[in-house]
LUMBAVO-448600 format. One line per 2 residues: their letters; for each residue x, y, z of N, C-alpha, C. Coordinates in steps of 0.05 Angstrom, whole numbers. Last residue first. Layout:
<rs>
a> X,Y,Z,X,Y,Z,X,Y,Z; ...
</rs>
This chain:
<rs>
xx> 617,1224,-542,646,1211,-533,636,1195,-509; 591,1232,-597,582,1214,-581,604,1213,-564
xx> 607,1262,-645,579,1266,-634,578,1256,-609; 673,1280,-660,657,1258,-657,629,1263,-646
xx> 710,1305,-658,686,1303,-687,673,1289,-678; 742,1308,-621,725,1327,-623,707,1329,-648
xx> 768,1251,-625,747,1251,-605,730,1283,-609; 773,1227,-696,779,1245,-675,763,1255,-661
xx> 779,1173,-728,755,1186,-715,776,1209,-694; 818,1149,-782,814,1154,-751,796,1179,-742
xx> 825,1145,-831,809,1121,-818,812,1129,-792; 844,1175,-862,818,1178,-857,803,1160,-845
xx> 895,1153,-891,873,1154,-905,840,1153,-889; 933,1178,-844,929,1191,-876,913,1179,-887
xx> 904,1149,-797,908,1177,-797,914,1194,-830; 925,1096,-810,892,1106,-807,891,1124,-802
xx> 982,1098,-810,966,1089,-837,936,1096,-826; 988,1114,-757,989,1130,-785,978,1131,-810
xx> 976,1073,-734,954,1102,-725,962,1122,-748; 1009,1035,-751,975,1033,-766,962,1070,-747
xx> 1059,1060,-726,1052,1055,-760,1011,1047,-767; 1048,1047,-679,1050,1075,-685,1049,1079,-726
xx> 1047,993,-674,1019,1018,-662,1021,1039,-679; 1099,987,-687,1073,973,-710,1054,990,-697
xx> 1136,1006,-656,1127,1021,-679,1109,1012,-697; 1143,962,-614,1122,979,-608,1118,995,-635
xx> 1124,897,-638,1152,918,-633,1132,948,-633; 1107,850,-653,1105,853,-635,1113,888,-623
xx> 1120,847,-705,1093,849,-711,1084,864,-671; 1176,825,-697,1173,855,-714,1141,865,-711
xx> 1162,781,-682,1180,805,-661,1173,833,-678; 1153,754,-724,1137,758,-710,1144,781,-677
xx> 1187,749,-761,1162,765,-765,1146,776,-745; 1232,727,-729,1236,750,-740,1208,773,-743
xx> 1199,679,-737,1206,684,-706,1220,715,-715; 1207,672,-781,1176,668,-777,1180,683,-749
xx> 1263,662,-801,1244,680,-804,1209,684,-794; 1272,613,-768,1277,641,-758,1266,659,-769
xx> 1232,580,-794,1235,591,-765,1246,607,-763; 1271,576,-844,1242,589,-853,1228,590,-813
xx> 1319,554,-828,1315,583,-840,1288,593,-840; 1301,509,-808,1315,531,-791,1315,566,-805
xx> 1296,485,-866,1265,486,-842,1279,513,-809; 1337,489,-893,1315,507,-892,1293,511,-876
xx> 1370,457,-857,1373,479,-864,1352,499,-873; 1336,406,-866,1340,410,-839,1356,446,-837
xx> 1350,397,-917,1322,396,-901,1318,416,-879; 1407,395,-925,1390,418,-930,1364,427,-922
xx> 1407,342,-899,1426,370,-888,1407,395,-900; 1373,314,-934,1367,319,-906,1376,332,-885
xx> 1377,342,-993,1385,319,-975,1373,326,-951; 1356,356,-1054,1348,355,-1030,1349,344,-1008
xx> 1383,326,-1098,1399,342,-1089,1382,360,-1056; 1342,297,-1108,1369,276,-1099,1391,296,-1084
xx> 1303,300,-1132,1295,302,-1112,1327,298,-1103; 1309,271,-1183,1294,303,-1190,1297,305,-1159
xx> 1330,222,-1186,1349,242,-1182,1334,266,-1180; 1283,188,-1168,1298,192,-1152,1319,220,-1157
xx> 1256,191,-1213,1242,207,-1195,1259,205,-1181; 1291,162,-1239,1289,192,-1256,1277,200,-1235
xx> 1289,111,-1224,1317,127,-1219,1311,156,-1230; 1243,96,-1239,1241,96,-1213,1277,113,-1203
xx> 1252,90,-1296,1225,110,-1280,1240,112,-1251; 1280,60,-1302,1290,78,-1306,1269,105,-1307
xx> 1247,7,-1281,1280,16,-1269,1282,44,-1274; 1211,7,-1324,1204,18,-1292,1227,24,-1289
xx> 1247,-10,-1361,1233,4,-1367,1214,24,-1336; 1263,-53,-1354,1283,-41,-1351,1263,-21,-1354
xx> 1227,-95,-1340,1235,-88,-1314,1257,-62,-1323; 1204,-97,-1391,1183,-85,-1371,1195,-73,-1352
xx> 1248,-128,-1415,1233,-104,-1426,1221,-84,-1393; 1244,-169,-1377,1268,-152,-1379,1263,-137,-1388
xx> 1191,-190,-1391,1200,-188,-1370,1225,-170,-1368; 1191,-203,-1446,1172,-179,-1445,1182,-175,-1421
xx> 1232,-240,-1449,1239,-218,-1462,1224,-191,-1452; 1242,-294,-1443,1234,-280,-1414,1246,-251,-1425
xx> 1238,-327,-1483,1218,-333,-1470,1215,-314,-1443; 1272,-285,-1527,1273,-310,-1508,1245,-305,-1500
xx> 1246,-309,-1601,1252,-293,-1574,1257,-309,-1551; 1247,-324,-1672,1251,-332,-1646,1266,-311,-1624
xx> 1195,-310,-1724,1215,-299,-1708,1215,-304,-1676; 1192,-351,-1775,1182,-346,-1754,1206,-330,-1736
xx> 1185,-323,-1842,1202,-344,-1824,1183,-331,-1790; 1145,-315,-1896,1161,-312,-1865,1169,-324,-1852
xx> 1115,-359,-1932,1151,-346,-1943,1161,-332,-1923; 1074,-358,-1923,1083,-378,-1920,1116,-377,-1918
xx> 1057,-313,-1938,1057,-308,-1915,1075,-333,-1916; 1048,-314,-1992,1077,-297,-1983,1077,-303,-1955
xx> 999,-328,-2000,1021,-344,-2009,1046,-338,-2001; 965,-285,-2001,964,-302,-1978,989,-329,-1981
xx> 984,-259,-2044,983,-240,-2014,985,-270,-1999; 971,-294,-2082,996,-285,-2084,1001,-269,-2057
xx> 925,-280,-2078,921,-313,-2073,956,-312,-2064; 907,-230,-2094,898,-248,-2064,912,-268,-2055
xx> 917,-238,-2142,938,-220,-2131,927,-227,-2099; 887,-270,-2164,913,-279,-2173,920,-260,-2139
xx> 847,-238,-2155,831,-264,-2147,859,-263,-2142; 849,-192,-2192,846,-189,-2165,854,-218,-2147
xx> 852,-224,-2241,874,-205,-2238,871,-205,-2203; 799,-239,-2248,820,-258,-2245,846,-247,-2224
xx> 771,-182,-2248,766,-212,-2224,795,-225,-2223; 787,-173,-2293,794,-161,-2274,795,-173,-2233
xx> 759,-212,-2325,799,-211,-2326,808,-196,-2304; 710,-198,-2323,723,-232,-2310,745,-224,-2307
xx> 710,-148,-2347,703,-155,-2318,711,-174,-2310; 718,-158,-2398,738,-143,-2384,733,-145,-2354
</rs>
């Protein structure tokens, strides 16, 4: 029962490597992997283009004015005499201001 199983195997090897003969060869052009490759970047290089496409250089130039004036806004407001008067408050309700008759040392 062991030889027959041999055989059996041996047959079915011989029948594997016999089929190969039976593929045909498959013809490509010679400049396939090249068109492959190039369409394949192409449509890299247009996907990073549109994620950005609606950021033109009118809008550039719009928000960079926007984000100055607010900075130039912040900074008038930081200047403006009620900012004194707002931190002597904020350090007056939580105890952050020394008053000259508590004090030990004037």
């Amino acid at each position: 029962m062991g030889m027959e199983k041999n055989k059996s195997i041996k047959q079915k090897i011989e029948a594997t490597i016999n089929s190969v003969d039976a593929i045909d060869e498959v013809k490509i052009s010679p400049f396939f992997k090249e068109k492959t490759l190039r369409q394949m970047f192409s449509e890299k290089q247009e996907e990073s283009a549109t994620v950005w496409s609606w950021f033109t250089p009118q809008l550039q130039f719009a928000t960079l004015i926007l984000i100055v004036a607010l900075n130039v806004f912040a900074v008038m407001q930081l200047r403006d005499d009620n900012y004194d008067e707002e931190i002597s408050t904020f350090a007056e309700s939580y105890g952050l201001l020394i008053d000259s008759e508590d004090a030990l040392i004037n």
